[in-house]
GUTOR-714397 format. One line per 4 residues: number of its first residue (from 0); for each residue x, y, z negated of N, C-alpha, C. Coordinates in steps of 0.001 Angstrom, whole numbers, always signed. Each point is the difference from the previous one (the first is absolute). Layout:
NUM	X,Y,Z,X,Y,Z,X,Y,Z  ... .
***
This chain:
0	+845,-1185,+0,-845,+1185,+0,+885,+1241,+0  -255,+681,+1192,+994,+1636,+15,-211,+616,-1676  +691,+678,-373,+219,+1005,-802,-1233,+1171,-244  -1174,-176,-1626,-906,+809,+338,+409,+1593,-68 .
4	-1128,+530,-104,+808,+1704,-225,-143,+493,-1607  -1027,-1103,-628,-910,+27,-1119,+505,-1163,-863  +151,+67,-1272,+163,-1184,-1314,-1884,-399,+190  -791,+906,-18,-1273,+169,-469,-931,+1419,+766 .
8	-1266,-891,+2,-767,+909,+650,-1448,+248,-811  -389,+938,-627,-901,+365,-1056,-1212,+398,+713  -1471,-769,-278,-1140,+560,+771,-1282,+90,-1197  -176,+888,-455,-825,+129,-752,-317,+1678,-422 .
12	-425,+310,-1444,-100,+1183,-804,+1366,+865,-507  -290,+975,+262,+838,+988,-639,-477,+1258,-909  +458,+588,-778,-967,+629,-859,+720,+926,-675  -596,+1373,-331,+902,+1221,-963,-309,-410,-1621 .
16	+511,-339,-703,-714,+20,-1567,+266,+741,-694  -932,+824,-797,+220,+777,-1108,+125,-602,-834  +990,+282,-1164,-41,-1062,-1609,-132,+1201,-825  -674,-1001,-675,-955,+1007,-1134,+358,-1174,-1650 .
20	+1088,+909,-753,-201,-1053,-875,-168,+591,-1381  -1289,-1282,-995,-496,+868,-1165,+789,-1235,-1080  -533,+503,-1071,+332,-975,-1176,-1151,-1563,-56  -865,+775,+192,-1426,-1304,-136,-886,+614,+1201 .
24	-718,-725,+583,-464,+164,+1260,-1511,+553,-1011  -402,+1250,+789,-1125,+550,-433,-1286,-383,+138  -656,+405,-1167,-1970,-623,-132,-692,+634,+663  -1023,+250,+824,-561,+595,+669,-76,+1608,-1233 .
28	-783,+1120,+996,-126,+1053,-984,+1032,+666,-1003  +1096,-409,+324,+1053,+428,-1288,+1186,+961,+951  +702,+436,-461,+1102,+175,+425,+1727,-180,-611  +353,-722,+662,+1727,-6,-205,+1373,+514,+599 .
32	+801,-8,-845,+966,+894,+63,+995,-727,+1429  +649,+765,+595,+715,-1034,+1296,+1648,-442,-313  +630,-818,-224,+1235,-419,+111,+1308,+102,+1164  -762,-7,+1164,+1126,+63,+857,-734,+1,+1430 .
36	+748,+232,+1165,-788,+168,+1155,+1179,-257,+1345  -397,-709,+440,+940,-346,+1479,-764,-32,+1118  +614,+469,+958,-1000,-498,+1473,+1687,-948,+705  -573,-783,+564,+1000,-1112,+736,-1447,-491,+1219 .
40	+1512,-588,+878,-597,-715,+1297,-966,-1671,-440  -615,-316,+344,-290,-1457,-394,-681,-816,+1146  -1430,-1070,-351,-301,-631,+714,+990,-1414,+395  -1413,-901,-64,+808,-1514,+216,+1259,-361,+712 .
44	-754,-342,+1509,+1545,+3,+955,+920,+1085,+7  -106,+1259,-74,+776,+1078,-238,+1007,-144,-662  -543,-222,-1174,+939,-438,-1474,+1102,-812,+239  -707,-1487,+509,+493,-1292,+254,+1366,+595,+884 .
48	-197,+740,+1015,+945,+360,+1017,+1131,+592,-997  -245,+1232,-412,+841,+868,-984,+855,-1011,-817  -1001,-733,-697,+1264,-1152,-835,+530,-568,+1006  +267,-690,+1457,+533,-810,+287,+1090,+1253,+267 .
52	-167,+1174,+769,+689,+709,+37,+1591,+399,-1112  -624,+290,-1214,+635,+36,-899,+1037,-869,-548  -174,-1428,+535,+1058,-995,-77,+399,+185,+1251  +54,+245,+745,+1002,+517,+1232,-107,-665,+1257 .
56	-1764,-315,-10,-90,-694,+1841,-634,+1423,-18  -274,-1073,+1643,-652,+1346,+1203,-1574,-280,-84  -713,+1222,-616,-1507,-406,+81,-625,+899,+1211  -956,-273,+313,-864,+737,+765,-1772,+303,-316 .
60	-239,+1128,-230,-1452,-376,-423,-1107,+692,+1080  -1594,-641,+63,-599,+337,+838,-1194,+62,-615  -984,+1348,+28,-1080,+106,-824,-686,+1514,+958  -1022,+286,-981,-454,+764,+428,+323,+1888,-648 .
64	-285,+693,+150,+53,+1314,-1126,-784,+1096,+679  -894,+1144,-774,-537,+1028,+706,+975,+1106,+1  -573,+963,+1222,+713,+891,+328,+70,+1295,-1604  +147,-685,-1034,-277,+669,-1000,+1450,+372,-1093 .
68	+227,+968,-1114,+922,+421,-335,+544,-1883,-714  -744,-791,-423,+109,-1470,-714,+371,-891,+1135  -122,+8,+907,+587,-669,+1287,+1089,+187,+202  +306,+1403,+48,+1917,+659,+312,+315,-457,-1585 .
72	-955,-199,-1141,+1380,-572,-857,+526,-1144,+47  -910,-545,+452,+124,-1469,-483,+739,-742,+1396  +199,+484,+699,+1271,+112,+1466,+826,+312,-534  +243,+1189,-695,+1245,+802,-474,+243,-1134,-984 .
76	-655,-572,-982,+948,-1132,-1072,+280,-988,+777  -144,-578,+1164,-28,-1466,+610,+1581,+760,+774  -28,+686,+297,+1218,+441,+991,+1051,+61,-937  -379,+539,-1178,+788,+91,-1271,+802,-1379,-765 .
80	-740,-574,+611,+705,-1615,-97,+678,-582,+454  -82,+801,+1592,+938,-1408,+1156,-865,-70,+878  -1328,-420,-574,-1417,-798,+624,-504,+843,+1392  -26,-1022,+890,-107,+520,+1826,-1763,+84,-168 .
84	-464,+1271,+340,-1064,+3,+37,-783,+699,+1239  +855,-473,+1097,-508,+450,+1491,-1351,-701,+373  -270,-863,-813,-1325,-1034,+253,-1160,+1083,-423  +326,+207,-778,-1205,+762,-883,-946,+1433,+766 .
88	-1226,-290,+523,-903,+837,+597,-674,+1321,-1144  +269,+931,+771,-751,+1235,-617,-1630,+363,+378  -1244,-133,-905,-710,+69,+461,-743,+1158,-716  -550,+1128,+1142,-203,+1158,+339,-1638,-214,-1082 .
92	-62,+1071,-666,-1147,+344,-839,-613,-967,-1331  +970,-927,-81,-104,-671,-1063,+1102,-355,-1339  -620,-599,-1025,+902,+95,-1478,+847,-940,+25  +1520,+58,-78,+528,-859,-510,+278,-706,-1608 .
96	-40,-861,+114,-311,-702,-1736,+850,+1070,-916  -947,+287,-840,+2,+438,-1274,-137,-534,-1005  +637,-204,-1039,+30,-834,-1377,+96,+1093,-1189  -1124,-154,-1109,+297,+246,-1410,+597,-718,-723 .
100	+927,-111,-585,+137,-1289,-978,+250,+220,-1176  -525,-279,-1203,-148,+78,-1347,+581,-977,-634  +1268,+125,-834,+959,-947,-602,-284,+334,-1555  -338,-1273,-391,+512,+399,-1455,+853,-395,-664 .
104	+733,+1035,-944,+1302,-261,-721,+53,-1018,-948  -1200,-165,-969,+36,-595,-1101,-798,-1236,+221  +13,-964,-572,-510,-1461,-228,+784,-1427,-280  -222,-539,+62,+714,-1409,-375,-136,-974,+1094 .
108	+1297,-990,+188,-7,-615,+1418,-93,+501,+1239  -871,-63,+688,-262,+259,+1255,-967,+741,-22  -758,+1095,-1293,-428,+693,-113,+511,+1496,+302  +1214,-269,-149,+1216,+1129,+31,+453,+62,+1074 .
112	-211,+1292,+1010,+368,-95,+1350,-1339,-68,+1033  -842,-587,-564,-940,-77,+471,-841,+1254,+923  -363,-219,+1193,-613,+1213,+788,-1075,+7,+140  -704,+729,+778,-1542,+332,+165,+197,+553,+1564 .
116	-547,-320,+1256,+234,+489,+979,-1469,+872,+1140  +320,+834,-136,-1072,+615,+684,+257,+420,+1812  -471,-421,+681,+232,+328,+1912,-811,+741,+379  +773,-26,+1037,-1312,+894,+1426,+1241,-180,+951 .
120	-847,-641,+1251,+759,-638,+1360,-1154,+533,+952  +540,+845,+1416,-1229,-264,+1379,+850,-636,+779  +1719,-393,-54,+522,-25,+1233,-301,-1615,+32  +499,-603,+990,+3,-1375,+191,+914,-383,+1226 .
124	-147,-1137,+189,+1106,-848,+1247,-925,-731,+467  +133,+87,+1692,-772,-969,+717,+1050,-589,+935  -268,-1033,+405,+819,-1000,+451,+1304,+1140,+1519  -1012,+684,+804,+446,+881,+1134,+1272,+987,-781 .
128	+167,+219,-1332,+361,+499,-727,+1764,-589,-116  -121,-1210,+235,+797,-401,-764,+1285,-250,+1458  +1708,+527,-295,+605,-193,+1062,+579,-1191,-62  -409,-992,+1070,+568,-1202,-20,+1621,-93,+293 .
132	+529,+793,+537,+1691,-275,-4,+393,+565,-1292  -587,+774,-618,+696,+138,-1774,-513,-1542,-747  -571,-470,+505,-878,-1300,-834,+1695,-1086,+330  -16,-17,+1134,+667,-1187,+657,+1222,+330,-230 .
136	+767,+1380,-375,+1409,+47,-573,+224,-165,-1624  -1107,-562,-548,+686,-654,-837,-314,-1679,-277  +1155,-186,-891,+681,-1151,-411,-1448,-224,-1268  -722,+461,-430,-1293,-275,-1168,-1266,+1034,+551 .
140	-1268,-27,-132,-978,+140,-150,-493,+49,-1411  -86,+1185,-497,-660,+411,-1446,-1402,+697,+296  -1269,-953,-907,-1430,+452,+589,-206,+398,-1587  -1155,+701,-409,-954,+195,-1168,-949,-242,+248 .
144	-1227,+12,+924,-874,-621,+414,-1294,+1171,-102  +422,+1152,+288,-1006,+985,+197,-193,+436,+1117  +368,-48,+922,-276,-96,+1607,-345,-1577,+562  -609,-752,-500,-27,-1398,+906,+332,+23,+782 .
148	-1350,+357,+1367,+866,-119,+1262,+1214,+438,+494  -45,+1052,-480,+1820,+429,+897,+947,-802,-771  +155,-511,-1346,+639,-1020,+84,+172,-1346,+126  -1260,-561,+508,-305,-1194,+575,+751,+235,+1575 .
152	+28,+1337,+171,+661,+66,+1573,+1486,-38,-91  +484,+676,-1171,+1386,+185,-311,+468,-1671,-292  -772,-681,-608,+710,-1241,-653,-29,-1069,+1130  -978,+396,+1004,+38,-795,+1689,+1445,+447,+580 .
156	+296,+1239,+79,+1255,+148,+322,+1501,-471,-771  -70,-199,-1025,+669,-188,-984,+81,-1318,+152  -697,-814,+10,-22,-1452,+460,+892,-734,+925  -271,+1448,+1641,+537,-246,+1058,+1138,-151,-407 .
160	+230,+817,-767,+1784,+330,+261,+552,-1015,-837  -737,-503,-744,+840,-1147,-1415,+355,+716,-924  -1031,+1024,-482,+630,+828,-1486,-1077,-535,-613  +737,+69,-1731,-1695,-678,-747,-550,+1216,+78 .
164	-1173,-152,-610,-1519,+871,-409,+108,+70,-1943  +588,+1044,-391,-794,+35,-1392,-1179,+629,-54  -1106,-476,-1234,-637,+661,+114,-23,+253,-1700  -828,+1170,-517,+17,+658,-1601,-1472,-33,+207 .
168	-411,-1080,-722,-1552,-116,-54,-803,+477,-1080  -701,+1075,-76,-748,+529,-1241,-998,+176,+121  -847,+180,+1419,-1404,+255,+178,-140,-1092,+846  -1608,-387,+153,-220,-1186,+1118,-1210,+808,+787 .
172	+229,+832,+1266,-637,+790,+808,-670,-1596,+935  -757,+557,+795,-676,-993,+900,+1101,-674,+1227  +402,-531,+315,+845,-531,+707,+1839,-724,-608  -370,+756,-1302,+1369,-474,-386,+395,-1339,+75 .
176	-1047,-1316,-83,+266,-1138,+103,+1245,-72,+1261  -53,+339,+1637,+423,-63,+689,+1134,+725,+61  +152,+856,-465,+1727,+986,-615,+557,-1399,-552  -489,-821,-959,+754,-656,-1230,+588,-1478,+1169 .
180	-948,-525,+844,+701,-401,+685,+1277,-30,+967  -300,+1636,+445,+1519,+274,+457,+1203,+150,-1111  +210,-70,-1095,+671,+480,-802,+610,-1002,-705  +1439,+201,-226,+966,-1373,-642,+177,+540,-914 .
184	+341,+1015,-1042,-502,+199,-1241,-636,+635,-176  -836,-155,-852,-1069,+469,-864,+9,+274,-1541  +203,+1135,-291,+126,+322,-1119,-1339,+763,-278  -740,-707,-1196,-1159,+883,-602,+247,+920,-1317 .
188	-935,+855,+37,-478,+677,-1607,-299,-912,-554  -272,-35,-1446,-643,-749,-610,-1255,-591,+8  -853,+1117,-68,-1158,-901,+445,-248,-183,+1309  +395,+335,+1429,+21,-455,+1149,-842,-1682,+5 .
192	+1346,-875,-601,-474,-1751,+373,-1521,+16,-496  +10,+390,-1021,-1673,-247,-686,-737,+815,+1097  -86,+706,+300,-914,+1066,+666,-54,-735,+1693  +1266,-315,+230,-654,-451,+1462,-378,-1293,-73 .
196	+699,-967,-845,-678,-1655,-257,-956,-90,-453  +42,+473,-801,-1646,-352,-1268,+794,-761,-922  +1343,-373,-348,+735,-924,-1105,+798,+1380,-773  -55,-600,-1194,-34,+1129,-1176,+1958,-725,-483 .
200	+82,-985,+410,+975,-697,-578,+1130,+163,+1073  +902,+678,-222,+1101,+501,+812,+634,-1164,+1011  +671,-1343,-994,+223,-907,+1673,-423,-332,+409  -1631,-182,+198,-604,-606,+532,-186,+597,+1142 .
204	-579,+1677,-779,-426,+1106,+1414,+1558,-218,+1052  +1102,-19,-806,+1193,+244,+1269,-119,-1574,+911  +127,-876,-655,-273,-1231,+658,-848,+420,+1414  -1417,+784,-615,-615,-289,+1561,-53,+1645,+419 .
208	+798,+653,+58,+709,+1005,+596,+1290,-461,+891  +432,-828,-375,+1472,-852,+139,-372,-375,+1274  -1202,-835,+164,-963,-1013,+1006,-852,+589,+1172  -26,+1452,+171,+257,+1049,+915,+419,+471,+790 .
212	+1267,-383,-95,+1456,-231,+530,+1205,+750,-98  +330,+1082,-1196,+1174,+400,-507,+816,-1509,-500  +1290,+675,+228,+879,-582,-456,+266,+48,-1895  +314,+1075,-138,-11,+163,-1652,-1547,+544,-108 .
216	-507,+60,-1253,-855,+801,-551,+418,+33,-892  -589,+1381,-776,+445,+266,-1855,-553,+1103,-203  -238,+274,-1597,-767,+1119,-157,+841,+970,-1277  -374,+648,+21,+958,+889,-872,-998,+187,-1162 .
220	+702,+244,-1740,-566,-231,-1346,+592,+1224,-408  -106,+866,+371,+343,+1177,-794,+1342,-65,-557  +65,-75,-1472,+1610,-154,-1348,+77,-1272,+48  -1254,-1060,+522,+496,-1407,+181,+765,-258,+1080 .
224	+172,+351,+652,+692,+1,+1200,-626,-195,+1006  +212,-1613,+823,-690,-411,+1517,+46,-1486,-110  -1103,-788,+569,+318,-1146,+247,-400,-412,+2099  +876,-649,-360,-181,-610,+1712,+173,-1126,+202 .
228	-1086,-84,+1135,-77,-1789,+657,+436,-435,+1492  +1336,-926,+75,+267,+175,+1491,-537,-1333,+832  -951,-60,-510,-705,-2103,+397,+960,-1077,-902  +928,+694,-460,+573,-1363,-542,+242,-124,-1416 .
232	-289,+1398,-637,+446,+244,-1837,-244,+1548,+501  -178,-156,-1783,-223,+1415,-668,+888,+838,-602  -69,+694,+16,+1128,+1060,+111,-203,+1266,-1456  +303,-478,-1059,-551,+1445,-1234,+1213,+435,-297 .
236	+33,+1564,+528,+875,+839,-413,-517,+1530,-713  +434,-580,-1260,-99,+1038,-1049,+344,+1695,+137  -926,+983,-631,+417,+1011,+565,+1381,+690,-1534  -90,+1038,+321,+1348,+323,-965,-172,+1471,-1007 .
240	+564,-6,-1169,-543,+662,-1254,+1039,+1767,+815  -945,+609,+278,+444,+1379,-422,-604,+749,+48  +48,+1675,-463,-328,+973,-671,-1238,+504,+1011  -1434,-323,+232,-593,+92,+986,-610,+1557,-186 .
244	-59,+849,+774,-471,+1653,+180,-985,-410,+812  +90,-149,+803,-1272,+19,+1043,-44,-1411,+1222  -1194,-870,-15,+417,-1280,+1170,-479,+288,+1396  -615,+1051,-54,+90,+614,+1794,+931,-590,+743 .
248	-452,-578,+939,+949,-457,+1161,+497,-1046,-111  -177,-692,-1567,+1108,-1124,-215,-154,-1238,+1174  -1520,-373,-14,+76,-788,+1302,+355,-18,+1139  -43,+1587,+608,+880,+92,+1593,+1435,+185,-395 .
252	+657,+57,-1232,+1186,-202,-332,+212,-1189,+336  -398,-851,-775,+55,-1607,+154,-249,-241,+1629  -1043,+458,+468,+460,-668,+1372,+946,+595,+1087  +461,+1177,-459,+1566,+548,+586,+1063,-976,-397 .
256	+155,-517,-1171,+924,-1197,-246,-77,-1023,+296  -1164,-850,+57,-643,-1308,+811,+562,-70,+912  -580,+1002,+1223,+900,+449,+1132,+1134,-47,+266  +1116,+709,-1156,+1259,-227,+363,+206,-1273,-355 .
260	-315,-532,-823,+584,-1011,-446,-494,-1467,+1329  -778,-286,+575,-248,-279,+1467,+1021,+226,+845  +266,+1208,+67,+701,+338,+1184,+958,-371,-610  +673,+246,-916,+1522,-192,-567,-73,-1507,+464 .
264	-1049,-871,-70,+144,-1915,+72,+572,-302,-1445  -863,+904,-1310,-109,-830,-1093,-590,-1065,-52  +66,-555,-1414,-930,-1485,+49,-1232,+698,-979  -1190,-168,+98,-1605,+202,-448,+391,+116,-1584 .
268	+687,-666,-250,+389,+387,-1571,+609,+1028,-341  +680,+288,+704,+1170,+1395,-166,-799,+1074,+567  -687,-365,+869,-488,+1580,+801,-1014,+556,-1300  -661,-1262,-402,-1224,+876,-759,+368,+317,-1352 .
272	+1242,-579,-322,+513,+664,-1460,+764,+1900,+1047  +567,-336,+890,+156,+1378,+262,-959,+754,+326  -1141,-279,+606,-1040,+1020,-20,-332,+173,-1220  -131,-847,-1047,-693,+673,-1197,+1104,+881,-913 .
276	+875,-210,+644,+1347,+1180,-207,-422,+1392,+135  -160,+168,+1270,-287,+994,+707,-1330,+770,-733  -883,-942,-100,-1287,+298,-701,+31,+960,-932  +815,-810,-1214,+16,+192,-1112,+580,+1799,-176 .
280	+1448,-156,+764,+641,+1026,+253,-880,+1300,+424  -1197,+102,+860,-414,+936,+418,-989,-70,-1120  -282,-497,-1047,-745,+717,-1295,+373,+758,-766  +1193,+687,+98,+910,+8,-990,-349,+2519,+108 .
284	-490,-114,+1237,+101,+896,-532,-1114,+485,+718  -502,+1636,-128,-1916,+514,+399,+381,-154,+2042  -1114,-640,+733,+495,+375,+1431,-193,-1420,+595  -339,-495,+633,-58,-1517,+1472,+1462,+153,+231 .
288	+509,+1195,+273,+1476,-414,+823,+648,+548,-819  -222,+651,-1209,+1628,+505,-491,+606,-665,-769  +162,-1435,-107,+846,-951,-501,+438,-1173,+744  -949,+541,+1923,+668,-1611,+460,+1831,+256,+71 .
292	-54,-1210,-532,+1649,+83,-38,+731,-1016,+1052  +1762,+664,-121,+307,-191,+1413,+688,-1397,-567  +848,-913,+1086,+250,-1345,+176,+688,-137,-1613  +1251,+959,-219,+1224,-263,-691,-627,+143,-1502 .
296	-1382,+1007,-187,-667,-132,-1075,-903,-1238,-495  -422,-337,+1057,-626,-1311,-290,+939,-879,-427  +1038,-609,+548,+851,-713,+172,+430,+115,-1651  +289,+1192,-413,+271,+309,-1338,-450,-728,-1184 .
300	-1788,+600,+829,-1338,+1,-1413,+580,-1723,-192  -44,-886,+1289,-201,-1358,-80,+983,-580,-717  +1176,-134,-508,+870,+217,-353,-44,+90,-1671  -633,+1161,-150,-171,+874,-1148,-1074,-824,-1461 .
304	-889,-258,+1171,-1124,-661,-790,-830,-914,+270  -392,-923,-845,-862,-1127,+415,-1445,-29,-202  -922,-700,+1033,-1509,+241,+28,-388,-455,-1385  -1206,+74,-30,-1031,-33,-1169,+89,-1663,+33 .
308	-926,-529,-918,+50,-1624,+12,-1452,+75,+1368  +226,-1413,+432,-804,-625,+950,-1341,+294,-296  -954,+913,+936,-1554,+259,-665,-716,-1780,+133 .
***
């Protein structure tokens, strides 16, 4: 196979977020005092790109944005990365994603860090949208699954060429069944397996997610980490103890590392203790991207410290 131009090719959401962070998340009717405030670039595949970026491949991302002052930012952070975003269509009289997000400082466990997310989206991606020679120069296919069709078209091309298909499964829109078939990994949210199977019991749902026809499946557990199924064994990798500020993004963190760790030709064990590297790392401080960290930091964290016990 010639030489792509791309590590990775990103087709999904991109998004401006405001962070808004209090001590205890407020009761209706009251008012509270504010802690801190960031605006950063975000959104699923976006993200995903930025982290792969940040360990030092070549990403490319392709989405939509309005001709609006939140469109030029959220270009301006993707460029700010590395991240090739010649794919990406400007569309005339409409909003590009907007995010509130409400973090709170104080709580216990996974109470702490915890967000509240408020949107507003008009733009979208339709298949005509999408440039098939940015699809086909890369070496991976990264989907989120909010455009179906155009990436049911992207992962037809992606096919051609012999690149896998990831996909970051969190919503189940009408057609997604047929995305999941094109796609050799599959990484879900948490509740994803339950929500599109009807099985409440995690290997079972991956079992017949597995039977679909990805190659890996696995779903991501928050501070528990991830477990994954590749048809032949199960795979539990623990997530890892640190100082959590805010978990925005942690999942398109994790699948910026998944990713590399694929492309690098880790083994399924190693990649997903390094994505939950990566994860962990981008909790650490308020922001989706202002903690993805670069190769030599990871490399560090891993090094440094060992996961939680086996969930």
């Amino acid at each position: 196979m010639p030489q792509k131009k791309f590590d990775a090719v990103g087709i999904g959401l991109n998004s401006v977020d405001q962070f808004c962070v209090v001590r205890e998340y407020p009761t209706a009717n009251t008012k509270s005092g504010i802690l801190e405030t960031a605006r950063e670039g975000g959104g699923q595949a976006a993200t995903a790109m930025a982290a792969l970026a940040r360990l030092g491949l070549h990403a490319a991302y392709i989405g939509a944005v309005g001709d609006d002052e939140a469109g030029a930012f959220s270009l301006a952070s993707l460029r700010a990365e590395g991240v090739n975003v010649e794919g990406v269509v400007t569309q005339r009289g409409r909003a590009s994603q907007f995010a509130l997000i409400i973090v709170q400082r104080e709580g216990e466990g996974e109470e702490k860090g915890a967000r509240t997310i408020l949107w507003r989206r008009e733009v979208s991606l339709d298949p005509e949208d999408v440039r098939e020679e940015i699809v086909r120069a890369g070496r991976a296919l990264h989907l989120d699954g909010h455009h179906v069709e155009a990436e049911i078209a992207a992962a037809r091309w992606a096919r051609e060429e012999g690149s896998p298909v990831f996909l970051d499964a969190e919503r189940a829109p009408e057609g997604i069944e047929n995305l999941i078939e094109l796609t050799d990994y599959l990484i879900a949210a948490e509740d994803f397996p339950a929500l599109f199977t009807g099985v409440s019991e995690h290997r079972e749902a991956l079992r017949r997610l597995h039977a679909m026809g990805p190659g890996v499946v696995g779903v991501t557990l928050g501070a528990r980490g991830a477990l994954a199924y590749d048809g032949t064994r199960f795979y539990e990798s623990p997530g890892f103890h640190v100082d959590v500020l805010d978990t925005t993004g942690a999942g398109d963190a994790f699948h910026g590392g998944f990713l590399y760790g694929v492309l690098r030709k880790m083994g399924l064990e190693d990649t997903l203790r390094f994505a939950n590297a990566v994860a962990a790392m981008n909790c650490t401080t308020l922001g989706g991207r202002a903690a993805l960290p670069r190769l030599s930091e990871v490399e560090a964290f891993l090094r440094a410290n060992s996961p939680r016990e086996s969930p």
